[in-house]
ZATOR-108305 format. One record per residue: y, z, x of N, C-alpha, C in turn; residue in three letters. Coordinates in Angstrom, 2 decimals, m for minus. Example, Ala and Ser with C-alpha at 12.3 -4.5 7.8 and 13.67 -1.06 7.14 Angstrom:
// ZATOR-108305
n.north_n.up_n.east_ca.north_ca.up_ca.east_c.north_c.up_c.east_residuo
m5.69_7.80_13.19_m4.50_7.80_12.30_m3.30_7.80_13.20_ALA
m2.25_7.08_12.85_m1.06_7.14_13.67_0.03_7.87_12.90_SER
This chain:
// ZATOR-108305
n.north_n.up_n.east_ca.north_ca.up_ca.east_c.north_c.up_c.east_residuo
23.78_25.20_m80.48_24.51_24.70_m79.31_25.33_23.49_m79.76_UNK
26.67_23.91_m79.52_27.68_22.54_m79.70_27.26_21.36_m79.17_UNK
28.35_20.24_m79.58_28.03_18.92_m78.67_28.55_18.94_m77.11_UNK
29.63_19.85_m77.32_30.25_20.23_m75.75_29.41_21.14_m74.52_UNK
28.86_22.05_m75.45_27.82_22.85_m74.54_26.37_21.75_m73.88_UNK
25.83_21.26_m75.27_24.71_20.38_m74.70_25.17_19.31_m73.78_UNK
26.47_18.57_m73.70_26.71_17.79_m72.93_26.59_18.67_m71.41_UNK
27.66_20.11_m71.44_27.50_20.81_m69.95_26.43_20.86_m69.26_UNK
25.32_21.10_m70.31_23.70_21.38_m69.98_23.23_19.69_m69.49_UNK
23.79_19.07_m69.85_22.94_17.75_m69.78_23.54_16.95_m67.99_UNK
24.79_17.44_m67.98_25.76_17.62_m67.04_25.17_17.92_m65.59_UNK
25.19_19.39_m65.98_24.82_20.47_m64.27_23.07_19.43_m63.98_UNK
22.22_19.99_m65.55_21.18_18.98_m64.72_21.36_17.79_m63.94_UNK
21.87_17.03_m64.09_22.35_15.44_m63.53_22.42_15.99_m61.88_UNK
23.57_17.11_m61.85_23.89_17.08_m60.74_23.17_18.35_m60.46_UNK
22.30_18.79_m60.77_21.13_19.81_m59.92_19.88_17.89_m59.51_UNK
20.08_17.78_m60.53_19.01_16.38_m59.78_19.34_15.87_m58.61_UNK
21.00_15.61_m58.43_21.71_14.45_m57.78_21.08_14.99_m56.51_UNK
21.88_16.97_m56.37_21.71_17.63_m55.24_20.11_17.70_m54.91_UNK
19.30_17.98_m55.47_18.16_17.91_m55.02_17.56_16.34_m54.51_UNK
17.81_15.26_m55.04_17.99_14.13_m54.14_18.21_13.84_m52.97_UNK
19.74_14.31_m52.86_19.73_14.19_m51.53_19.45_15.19_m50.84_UNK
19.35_16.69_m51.17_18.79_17.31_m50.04_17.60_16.81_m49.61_UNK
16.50_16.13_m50.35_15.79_15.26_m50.16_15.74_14.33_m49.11_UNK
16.75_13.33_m49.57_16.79_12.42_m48.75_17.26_13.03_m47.25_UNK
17.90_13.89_m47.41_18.55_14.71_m46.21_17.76_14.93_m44.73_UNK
16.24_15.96_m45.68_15.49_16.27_m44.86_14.54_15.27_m44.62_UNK
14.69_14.24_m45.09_13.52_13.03_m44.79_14.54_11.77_m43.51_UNK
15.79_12.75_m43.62_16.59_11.37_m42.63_16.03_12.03_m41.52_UNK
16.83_13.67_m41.70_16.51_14.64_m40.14_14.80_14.22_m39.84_UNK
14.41_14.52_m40.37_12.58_14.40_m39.77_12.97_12.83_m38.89_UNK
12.83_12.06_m39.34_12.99_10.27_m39.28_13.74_10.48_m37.24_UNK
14.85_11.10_m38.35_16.00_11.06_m36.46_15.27_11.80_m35.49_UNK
14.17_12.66_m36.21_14.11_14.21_m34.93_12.78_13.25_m34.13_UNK
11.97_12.59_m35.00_10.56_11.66_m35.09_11.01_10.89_m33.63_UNK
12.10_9.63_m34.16_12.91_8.88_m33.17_13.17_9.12_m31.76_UNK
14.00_10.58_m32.00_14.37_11.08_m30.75_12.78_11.95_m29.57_UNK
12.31_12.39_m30.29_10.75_12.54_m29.50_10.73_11.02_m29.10_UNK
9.86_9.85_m29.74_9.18_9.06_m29.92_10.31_8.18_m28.15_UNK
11.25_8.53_m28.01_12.46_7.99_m27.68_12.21_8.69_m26.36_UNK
12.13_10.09_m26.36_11.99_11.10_m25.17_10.08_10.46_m24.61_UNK
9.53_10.62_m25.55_8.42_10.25_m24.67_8.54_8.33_m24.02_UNK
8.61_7.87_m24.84_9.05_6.71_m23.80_9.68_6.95_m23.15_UNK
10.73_7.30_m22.34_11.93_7.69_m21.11_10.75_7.95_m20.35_UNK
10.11_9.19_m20.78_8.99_10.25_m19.79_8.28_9.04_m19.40_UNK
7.54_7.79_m19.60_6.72_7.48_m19.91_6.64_6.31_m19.08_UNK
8.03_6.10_m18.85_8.54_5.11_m18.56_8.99_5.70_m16.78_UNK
9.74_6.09_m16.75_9.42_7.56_m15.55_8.44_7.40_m14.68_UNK
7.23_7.96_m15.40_6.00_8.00_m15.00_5.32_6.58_m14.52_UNK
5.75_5.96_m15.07_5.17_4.52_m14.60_6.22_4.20_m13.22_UNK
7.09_4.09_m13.27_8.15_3.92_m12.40_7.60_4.54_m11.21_UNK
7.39_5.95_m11.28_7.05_6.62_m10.57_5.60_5.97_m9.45_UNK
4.96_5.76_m10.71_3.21_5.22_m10.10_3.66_4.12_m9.23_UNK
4.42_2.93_m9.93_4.40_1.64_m8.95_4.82_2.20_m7.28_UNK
6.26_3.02_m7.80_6.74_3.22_m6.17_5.61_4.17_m5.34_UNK
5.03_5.11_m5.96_3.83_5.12_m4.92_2.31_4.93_m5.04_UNK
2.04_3.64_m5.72_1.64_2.40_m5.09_1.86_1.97_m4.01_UNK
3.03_1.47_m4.07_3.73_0.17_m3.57_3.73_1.02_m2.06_UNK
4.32_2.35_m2.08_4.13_3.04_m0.27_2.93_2.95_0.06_UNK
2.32_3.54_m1.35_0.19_3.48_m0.43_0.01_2.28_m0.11_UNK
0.78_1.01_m0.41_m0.13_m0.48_m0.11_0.96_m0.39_1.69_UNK
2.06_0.08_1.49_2.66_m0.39_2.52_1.97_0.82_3.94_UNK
1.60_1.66_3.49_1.30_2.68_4.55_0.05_2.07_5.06_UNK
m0.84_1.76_3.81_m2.41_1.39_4.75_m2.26_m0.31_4.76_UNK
m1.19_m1.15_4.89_m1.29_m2.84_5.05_m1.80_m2.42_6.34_UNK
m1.93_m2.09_7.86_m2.31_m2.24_8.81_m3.81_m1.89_8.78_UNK
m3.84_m0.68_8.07_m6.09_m0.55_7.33_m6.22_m1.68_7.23_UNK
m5.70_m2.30_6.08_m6.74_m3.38_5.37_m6.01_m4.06_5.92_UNK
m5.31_m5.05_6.63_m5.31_m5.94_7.83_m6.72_m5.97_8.42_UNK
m7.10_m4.88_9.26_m7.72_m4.42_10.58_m9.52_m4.55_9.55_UNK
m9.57_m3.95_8.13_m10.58_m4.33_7.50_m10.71_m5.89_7.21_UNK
m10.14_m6.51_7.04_m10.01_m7.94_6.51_m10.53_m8.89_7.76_UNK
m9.90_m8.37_9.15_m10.72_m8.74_10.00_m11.76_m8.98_10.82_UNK
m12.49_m7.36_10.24_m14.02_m7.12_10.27_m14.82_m7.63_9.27_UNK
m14.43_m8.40_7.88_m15.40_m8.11_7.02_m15.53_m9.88_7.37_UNK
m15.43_m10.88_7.84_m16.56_m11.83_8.46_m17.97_m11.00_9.09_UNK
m17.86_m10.31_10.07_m18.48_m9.94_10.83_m19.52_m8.66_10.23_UNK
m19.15_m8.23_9.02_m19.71_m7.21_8.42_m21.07_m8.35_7.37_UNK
m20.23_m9.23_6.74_m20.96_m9.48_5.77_m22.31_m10.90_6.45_UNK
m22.01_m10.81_7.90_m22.98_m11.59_8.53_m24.45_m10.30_8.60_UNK
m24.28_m9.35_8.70_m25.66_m8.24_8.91_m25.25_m7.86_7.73_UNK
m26.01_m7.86_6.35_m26.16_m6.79_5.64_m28.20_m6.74_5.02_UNK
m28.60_m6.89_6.06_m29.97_m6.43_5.95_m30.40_m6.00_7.47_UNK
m31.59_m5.26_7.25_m32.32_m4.99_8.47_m33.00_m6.14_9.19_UNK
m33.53_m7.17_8.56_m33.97_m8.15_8.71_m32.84_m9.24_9.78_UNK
m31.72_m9.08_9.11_m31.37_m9.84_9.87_m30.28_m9.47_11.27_UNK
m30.19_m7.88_11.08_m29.73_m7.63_12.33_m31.36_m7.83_13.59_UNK
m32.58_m7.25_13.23_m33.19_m7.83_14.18_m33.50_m9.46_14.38_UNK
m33.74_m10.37_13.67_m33.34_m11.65_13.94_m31.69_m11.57_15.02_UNK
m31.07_m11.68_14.79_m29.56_m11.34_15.41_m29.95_m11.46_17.05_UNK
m30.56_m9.68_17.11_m30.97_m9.35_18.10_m31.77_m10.33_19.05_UNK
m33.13_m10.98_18.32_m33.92_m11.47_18.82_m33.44_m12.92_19.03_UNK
m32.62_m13.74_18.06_m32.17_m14.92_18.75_m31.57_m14.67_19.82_UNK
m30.40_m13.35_20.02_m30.02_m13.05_21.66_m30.64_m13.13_22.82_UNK
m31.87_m12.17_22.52_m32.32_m12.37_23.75_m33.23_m13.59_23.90_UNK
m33.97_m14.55_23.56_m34.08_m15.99_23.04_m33.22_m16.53_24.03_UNK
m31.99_m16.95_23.56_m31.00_m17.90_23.90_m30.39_m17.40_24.95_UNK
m30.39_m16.23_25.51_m30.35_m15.93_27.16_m31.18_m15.64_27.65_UNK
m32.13_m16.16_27.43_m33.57_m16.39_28.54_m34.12_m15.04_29.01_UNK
m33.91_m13.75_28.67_m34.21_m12.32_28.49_m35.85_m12.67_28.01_UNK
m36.61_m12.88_28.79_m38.25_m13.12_28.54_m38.80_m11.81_29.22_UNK
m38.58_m10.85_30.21_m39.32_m9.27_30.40_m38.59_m8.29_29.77_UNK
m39.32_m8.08_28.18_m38.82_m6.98_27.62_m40.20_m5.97_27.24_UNK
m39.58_m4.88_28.50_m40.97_m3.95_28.51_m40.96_m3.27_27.40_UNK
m39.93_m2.54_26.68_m40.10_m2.14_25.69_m39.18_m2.03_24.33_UNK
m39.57_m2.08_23.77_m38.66_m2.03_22.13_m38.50_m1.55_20.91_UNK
m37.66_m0.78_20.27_m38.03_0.01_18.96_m36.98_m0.16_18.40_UNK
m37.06_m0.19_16.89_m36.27_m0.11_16.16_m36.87_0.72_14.92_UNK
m35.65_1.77_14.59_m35.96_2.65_13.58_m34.36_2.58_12.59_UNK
m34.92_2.62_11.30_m33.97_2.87_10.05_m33.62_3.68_9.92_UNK
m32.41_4.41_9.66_m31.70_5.34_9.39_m30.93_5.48_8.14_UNK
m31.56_6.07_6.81_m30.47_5.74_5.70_m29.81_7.45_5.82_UNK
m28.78_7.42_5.09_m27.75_7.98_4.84_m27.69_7.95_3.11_UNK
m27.72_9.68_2.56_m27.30_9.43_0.79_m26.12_9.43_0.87_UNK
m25.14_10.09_1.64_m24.27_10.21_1.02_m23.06_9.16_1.17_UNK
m23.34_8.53_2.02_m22.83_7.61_2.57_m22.79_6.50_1.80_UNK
m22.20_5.69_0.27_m22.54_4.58_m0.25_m22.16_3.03_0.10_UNK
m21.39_2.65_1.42_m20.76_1.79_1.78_m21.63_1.61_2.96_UNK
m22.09_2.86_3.57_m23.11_1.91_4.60_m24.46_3.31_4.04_UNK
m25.20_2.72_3.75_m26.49_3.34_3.05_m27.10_3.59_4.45_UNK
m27.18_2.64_5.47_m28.49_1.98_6.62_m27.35_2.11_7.59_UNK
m28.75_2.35_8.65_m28.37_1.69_10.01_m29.18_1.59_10.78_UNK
m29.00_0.48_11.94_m30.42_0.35_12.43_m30.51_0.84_14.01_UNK
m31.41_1.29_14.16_m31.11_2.08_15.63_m32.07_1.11_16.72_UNK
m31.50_0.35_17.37_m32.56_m0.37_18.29_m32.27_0.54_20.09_UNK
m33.46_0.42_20.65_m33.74_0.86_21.56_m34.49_m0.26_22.22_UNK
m33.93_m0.62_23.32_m34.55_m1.71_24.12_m34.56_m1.34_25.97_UNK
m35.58_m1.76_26.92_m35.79_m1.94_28.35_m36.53_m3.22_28.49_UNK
m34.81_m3.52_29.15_m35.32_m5.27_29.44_m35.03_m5.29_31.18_UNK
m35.58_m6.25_31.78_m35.58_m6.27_33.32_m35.46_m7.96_33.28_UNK
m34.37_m8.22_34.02_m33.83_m9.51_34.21_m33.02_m9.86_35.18_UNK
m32.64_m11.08_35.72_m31.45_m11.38_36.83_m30.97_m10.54_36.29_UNK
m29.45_m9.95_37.59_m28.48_m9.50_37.11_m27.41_m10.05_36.10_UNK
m27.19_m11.60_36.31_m25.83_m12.22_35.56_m26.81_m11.77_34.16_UNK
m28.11_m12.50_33.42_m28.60_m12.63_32.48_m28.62_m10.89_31.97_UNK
m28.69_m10.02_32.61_m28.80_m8.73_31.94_m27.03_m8.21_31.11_UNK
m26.55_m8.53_32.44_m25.29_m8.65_31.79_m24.45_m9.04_30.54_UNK
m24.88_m10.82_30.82_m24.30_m11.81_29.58_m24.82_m11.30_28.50_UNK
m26.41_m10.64_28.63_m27.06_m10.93_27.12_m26.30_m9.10_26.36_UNK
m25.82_m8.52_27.62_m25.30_m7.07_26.29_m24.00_m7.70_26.01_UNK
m23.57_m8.67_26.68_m21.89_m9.21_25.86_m21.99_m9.64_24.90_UNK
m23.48_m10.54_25.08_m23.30_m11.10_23.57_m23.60_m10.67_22.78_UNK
m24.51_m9.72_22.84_m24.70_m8.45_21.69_m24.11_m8.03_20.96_UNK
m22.63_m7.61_22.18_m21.66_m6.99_21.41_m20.47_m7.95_20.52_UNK
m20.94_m9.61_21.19_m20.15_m10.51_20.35_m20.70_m10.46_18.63_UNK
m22.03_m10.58_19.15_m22.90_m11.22_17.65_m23.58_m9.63_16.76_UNK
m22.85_m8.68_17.52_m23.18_m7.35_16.66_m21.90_m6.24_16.95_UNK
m20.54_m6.83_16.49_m18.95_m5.81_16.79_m19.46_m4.83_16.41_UNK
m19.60_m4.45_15.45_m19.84_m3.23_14.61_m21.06_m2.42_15.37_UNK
m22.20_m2.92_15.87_m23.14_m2.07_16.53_m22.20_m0.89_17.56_UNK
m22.42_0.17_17.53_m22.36_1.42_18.49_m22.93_1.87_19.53_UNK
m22.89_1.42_20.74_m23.23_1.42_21.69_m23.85_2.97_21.92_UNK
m25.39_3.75_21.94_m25.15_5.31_22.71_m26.06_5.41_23.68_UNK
m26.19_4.13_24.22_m27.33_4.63_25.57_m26.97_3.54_26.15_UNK
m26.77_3.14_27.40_m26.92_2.12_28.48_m27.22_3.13_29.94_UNK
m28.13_2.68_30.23_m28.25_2.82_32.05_m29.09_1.82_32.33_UNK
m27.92_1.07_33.69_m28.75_0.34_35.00_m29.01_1.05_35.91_UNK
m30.19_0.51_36.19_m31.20_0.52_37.66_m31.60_m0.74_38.37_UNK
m31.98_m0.52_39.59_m32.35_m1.43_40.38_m33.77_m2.01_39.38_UNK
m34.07_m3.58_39.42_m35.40_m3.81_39.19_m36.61_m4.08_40.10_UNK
m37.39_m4.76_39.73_m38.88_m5.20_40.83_m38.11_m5.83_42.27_UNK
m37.08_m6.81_41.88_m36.82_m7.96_43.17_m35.18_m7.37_43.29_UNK
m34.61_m7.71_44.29_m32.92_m7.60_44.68_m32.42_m8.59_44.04_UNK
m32.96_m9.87_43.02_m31.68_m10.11_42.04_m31.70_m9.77_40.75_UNK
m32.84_m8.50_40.26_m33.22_m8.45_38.99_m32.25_m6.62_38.62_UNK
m32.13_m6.56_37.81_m31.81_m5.22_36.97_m32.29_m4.81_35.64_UNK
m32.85_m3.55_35.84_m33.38_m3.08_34.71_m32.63_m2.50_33.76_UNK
m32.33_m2.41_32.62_m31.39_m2.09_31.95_m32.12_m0.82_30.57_UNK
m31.93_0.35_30.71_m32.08_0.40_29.12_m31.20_0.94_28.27_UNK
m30.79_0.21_27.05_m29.93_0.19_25.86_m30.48_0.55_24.87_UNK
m29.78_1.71_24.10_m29.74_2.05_22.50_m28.18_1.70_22.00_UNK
m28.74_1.11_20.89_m27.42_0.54_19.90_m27.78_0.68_18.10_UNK
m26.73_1.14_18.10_m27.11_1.60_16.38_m26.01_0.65_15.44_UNK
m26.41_0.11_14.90_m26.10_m1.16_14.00_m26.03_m0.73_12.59_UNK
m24.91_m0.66_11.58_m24.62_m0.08_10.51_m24.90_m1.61_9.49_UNK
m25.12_m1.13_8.54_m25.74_m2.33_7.92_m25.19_m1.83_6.12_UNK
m24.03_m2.29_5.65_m23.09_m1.98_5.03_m23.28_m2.83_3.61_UNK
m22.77_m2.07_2.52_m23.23_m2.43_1.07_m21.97_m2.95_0.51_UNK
m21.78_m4.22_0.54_m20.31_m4.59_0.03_m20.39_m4.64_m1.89_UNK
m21.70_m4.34_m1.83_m21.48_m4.50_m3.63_m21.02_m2.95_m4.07_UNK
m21.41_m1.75_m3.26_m21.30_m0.79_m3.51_m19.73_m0.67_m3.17_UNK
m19.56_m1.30_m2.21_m17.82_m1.40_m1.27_m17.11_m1.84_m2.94_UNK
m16.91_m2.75_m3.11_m16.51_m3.28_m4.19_m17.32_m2.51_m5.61_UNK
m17.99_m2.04_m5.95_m17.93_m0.99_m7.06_m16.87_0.64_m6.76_UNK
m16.93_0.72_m5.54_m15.85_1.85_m5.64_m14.56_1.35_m5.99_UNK
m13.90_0.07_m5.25_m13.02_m0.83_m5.44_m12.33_m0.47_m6.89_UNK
m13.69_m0.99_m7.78_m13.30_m1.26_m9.26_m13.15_m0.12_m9.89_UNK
m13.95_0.66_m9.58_m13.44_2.34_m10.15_m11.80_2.79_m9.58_UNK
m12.03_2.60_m8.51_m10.41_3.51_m8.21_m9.57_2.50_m8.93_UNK
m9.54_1.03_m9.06_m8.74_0.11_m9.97_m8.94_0.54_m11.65_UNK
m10.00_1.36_m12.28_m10.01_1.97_m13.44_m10.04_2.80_m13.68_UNK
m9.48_3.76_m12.84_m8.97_4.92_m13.14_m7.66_5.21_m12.82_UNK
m6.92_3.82_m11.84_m5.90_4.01_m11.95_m5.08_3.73_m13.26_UNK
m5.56_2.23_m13.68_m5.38_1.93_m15.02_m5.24_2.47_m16.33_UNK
m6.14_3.78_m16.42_m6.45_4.66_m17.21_m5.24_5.93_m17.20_UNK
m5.26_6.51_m15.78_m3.85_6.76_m15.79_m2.65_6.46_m15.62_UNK
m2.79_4.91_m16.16_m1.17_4.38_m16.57_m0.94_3.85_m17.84_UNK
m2.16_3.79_m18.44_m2.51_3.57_m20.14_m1.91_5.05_m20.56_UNK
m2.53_6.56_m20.14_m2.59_7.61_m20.66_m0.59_8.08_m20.35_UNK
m0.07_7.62_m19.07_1.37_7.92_m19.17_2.33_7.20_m20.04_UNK
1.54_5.68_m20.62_2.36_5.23_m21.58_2.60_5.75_m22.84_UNK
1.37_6.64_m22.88_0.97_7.63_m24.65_2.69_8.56_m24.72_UNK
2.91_8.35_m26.08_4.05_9.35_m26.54_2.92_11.14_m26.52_UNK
């Protein structure tokens, strides 16, 4: 082989290298751009999706602001009874402090609920009290002051012993509510929303 031939040979290799280089580099740009443009498409999506979540959020907070208004205003009054104990105390300072001294009879029975985790309990009182009329009166107002949440399912008056007395008998069922359980659902639906807004940020 001449010096002219071995140079040709020494030649085409160069440029079989050059070309294989850059087809090289070629297909390592395309991958890179095609990589980008996904990586690019899933953020948009991703981004979308989040967009999406806040605005309905933002309707669910605006649809139920009058719920949790109307909750916000009960939960003084909720987190004053959350035992059995102290809805009958409740009860019994009532009738106490309105002078309700003939109470022929009285029961109270517990009522739990499984499936129910926000109010587990409730307490079912059953009472026949015989008193003036004003005092029979005042003392179920204040009942219903110092127990909102109790459910009224029995009242009947009758005449009592004398013409200024009335006999009254009342059942009232008193829900007796788990705010730790209230607030563990709280934190779940807050981590699972979270979770699916971590998982829409994923490419």
């Amino acid at each position: 082989m001449n010096p002219k031939q071995l140079a040709c040979v020494v030649l085409l290799m160069i440029i079989g290298g050059m070309t294989y280089a850059a087809q090289m580099v070629h297909n390592k740009v395309s991958s890179t751009r095609s990589e980008a443009e996904d990586a690019e498409t899933a953020a948009t999506t991703a981004e979308n999706e989040r967009s999406t979540a806040e605005i309905s959020t933002a309707m669910f907070k605006a649809d139920t602001e009058d719920v949790r208004r109307f909750l916000r205003g009960w939960l003084p009054a909720i987190e004053r009874i959350q035992t059995q104990q102290e809805a009958e105390q409740t009860i019994e300072l009532s009738l106490r402090e309105r002078g309700i001294n003939l109470v022929r009879s009285r029961k109270t029975e517990l009522k739990t609920s499984a499936n129910n985790k926000i109010i587990p309990k409730s307490l079912l009182t059953t009472l026949t009290i015989e008193e003036e009329y004003a005092k029979v009166l005042n003392w179920l107002g204040d009942i219903e002051r110092r127990l909102p949440t109790a459910r009224m399912k029995v009242v009947q008056i009758t005449g009592g012993s004398t013409g200024r007395q009335l006999k009254m008998e009342v059942s009232f069922e008193t829900p007796i509510f788990d705010l730790a359980a209230a607030d563990a659902e709280k934190g779940k639906a807050k981590e699972k929303a979270g979770k699916e807004k971590d998982n829409a940020k994923k490419p």
